[in-house]
Kinemage of the C-alpha trace (Angstrom):
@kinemage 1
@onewidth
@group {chain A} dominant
@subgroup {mainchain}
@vectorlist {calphas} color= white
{ca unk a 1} P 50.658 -16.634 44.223
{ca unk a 2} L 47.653 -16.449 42.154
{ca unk a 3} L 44.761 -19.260 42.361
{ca unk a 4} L 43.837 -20.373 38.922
{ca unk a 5} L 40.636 -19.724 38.107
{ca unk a 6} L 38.116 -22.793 37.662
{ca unk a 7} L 36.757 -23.020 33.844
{ca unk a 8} L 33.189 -23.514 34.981
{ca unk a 9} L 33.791 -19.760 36.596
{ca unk a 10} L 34.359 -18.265 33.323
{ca unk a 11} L 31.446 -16.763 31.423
{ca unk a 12} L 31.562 -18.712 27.873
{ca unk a 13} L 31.637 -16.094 25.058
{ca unk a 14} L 28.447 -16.945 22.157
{ca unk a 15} L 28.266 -15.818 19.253
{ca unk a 16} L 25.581 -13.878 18.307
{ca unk a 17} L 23.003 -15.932 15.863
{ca unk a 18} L 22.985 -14.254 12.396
{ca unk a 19} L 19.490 -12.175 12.534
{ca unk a 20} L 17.131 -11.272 9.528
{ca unk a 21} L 15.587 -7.833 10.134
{ca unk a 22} L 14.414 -4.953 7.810
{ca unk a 23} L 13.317 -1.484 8.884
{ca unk a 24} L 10.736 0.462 6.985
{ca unk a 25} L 12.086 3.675 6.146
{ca unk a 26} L 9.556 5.542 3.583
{ca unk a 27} L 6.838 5.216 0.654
{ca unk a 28} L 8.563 5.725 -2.325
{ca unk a 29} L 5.118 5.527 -4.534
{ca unk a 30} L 1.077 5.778 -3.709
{ca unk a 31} L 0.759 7.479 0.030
{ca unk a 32} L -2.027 5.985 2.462
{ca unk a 33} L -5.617 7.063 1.893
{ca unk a 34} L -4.491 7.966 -2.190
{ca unk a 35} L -7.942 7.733 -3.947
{ca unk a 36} L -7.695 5.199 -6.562
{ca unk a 37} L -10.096 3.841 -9.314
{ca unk a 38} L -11.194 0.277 -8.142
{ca unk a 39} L -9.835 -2.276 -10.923
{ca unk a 40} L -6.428 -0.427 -11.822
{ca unk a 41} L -3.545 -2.534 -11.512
{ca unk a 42} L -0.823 -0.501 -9.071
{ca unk a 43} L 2.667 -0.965 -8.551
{ca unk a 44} L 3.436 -0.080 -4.698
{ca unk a 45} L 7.163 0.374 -3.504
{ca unk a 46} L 8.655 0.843 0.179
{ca unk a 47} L 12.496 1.769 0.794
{ca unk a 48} L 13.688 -0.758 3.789
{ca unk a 49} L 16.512 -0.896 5.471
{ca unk a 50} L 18.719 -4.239 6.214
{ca unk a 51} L 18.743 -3.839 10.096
{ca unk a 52} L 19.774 -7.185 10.842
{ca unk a 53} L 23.287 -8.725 11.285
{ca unk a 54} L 23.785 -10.423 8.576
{ca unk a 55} L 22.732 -10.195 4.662
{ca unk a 56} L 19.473 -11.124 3.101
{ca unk a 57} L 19.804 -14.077 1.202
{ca unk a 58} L 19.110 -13.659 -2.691
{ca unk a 59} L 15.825 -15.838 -2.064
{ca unk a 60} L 14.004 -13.157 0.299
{ca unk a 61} L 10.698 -12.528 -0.838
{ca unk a 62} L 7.729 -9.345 -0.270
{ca unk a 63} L 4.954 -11.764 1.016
{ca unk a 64} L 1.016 -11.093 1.261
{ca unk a 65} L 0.025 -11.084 5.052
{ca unk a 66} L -4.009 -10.326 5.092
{ca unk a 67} L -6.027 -7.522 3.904
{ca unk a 68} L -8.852 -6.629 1.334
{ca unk a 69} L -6.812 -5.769 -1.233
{ca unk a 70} L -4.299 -8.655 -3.022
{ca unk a 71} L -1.452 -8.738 -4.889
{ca unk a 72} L -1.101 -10.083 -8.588
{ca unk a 73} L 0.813 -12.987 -6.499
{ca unk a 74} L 1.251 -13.925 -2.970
{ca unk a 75} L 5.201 -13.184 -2.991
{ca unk a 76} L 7.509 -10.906 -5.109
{ca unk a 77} L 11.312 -11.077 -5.301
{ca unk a 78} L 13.262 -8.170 -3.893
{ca unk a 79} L 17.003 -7.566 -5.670
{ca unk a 80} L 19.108 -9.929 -2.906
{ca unk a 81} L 21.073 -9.845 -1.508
{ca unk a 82} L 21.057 -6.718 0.714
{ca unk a 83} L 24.098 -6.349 3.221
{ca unk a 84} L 23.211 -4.902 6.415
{ca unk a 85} L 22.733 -0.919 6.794
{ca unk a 86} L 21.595 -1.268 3.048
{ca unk a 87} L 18.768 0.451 2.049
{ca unk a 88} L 16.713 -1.132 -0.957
{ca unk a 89} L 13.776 -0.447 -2.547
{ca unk a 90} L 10.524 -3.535 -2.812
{ca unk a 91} L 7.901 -3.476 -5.037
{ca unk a 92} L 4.184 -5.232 -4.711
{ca unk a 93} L 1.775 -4.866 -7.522
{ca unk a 94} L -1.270 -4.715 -5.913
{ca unk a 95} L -5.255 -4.550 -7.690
{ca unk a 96} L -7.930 -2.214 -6.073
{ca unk a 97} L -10.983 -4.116 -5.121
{ca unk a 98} L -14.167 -2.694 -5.680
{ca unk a 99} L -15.936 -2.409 -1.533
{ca unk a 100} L -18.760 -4.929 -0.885
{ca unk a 101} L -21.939 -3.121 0.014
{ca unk a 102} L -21.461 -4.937 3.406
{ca unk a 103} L -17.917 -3.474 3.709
{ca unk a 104} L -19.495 0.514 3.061
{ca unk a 105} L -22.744 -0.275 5.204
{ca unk a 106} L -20.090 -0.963 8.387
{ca unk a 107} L -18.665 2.170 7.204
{ca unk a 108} L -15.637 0.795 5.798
{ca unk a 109} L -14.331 3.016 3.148
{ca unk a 110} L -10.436 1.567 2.557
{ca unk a 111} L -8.818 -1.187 1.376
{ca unk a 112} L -5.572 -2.416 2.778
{ca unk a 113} L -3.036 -4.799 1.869
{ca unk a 114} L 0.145 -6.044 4.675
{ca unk a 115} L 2.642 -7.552 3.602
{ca unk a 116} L 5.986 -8.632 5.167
{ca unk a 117} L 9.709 -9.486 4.142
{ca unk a 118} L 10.117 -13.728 4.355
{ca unk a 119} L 12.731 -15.768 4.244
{ca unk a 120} L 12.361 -19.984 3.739
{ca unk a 121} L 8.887 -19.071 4.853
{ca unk a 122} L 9.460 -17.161 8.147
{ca unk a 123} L 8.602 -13.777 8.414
{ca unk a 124} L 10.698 -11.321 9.285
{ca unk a 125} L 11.344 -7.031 9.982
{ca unk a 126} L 8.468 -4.439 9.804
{ca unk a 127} L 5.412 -5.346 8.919
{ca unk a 128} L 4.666 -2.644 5.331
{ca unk a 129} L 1.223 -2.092 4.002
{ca unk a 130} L -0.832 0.157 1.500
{ca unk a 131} L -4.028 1.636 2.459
{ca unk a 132} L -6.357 3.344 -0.337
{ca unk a 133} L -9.369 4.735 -1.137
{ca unk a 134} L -11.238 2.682 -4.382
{ca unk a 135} L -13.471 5.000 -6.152
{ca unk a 136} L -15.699 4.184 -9.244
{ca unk a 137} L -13.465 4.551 -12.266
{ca unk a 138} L -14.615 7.166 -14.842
{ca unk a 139} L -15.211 6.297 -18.667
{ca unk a 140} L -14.467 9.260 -20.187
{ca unk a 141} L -12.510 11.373 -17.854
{ca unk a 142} L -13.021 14.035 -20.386
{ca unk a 143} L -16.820 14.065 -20.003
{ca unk a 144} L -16.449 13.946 -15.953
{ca unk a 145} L -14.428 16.592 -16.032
{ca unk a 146} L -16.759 18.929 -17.996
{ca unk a 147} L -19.931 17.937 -15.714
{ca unk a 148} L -18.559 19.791 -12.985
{ca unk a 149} L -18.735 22.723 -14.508
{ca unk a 150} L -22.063 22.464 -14.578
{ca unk a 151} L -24.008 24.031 -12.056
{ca unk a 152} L -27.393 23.315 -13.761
{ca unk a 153} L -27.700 19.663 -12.412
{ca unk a 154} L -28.473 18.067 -15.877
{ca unk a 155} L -27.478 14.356 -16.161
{ca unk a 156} L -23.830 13.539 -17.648
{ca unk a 157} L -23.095 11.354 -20.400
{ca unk a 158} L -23.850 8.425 -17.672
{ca unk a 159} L -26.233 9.400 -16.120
{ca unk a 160} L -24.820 11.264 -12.965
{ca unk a 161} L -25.421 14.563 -12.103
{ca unk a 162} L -22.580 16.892 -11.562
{ca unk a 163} L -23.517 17.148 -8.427
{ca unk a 164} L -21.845 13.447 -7.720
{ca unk a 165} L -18.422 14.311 -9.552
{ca unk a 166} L -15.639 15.945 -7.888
{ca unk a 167} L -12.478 15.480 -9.462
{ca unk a 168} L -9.439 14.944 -6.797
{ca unk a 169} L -5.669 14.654 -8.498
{ca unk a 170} L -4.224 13.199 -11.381
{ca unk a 171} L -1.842 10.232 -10.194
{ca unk a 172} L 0.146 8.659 -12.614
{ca unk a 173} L -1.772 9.209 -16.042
{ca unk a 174} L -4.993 8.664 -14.952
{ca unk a 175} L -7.667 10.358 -13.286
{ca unk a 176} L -8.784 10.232 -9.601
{ca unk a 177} L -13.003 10.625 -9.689
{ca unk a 178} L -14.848 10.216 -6.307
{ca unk a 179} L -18.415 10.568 -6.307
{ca unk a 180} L -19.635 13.683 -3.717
{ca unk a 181} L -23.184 14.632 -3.306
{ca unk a 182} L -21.669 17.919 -1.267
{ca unk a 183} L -19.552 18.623 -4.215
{ca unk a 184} L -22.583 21.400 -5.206
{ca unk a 185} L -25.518 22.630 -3.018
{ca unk a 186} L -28.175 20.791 -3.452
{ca unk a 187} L -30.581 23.526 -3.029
{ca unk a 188} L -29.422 25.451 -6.007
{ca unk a 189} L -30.270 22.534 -8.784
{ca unk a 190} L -32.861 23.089 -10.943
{ca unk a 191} L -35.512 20.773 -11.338
């Protein structure tokens, strides 16, 4: 005969508690360290996966987290809801902030912005962030461009020599200027 088995003996079976997660998977636009004109208005977007067990509700939000550089708002929707093993696309729109003087003198050349997905104001998944480089924005890109060319050191249009242009990319329709006293040997201005 068998002995019946007392219930207390018999592991209780819980079910699992839904669970929020999302999984960055790439940068879709603007790579880290992108050099970027301080002012300009940007649009960053990450691809993240639903890695949790149940669906984002159509209320999750992209909140701001910290950094130096802010978003036009502290949360953006993202297209809800997102079944799990979806992959979605979410979108910031971020301004570049000009560096304090205090921020370069510490040697701090980047501005970041982290940012996380949130639910009923918990966060939740990986945390996602942009990192860039602000540069001084050029007035006539026109003009910058046709300083460096020169290698006679006169002064551009605003007053710069051509020595402190160098012209990186083009990203998006504008121009990407940094300013680069090694951009032409100093020893062969004229005076």
């Amino acid at each position: 005969t068998l002995a019946a088995i007392p219930a207390a003996a018999v592991p209780a079976v819980v079910a699992e508690e839904p669970k929020l997660f999302g999984t960055f998977v790439a940068d879709v636009t603007i790579p880290d360290m992108t050099p970027l004109p301080f002012g300009e208005v940007i649009v960053k977007r990450w691809a993240v996966r639903n890695t949790g067990t149940t669906a984002w509700p159509a209320d999750v939000v992209i909140a701001f987290e910290s950094g130096t550089m802010h978003g036009t708002q502290d949360g953006f929707p993202i297209r809800g809801p997102v079944q799990p093993d979806e992959t979605v696309e979410v979108a910031v729109t971020l301004i570049v902030p000009e560096l304090s003087a205090a921020d370069q003198a510490a040697g701090n050349f980047v501005a970041e912005s982290y940012w996380r997905l949130s639910h009923a104001g918990t966060a939740f998944g990986h945390p996602l962030w942009c990192s860039v480089l602000p540069v001084d924005p050029v007035v006539d890109p026109a003009a910058a461009s046709a300083d460096t060319s020169r290698a006679d050191g006169a002064d551009g249009a605003d007053g710069r020599s051509a020595a402190q242009y160098e012209v990186n990319s083009q990203c998006e329709g504008f121009t990407l200027v940094s300013r680069s006293e090694s951009a032409v040997d100093q020893s062969a201005r004229v005076e």
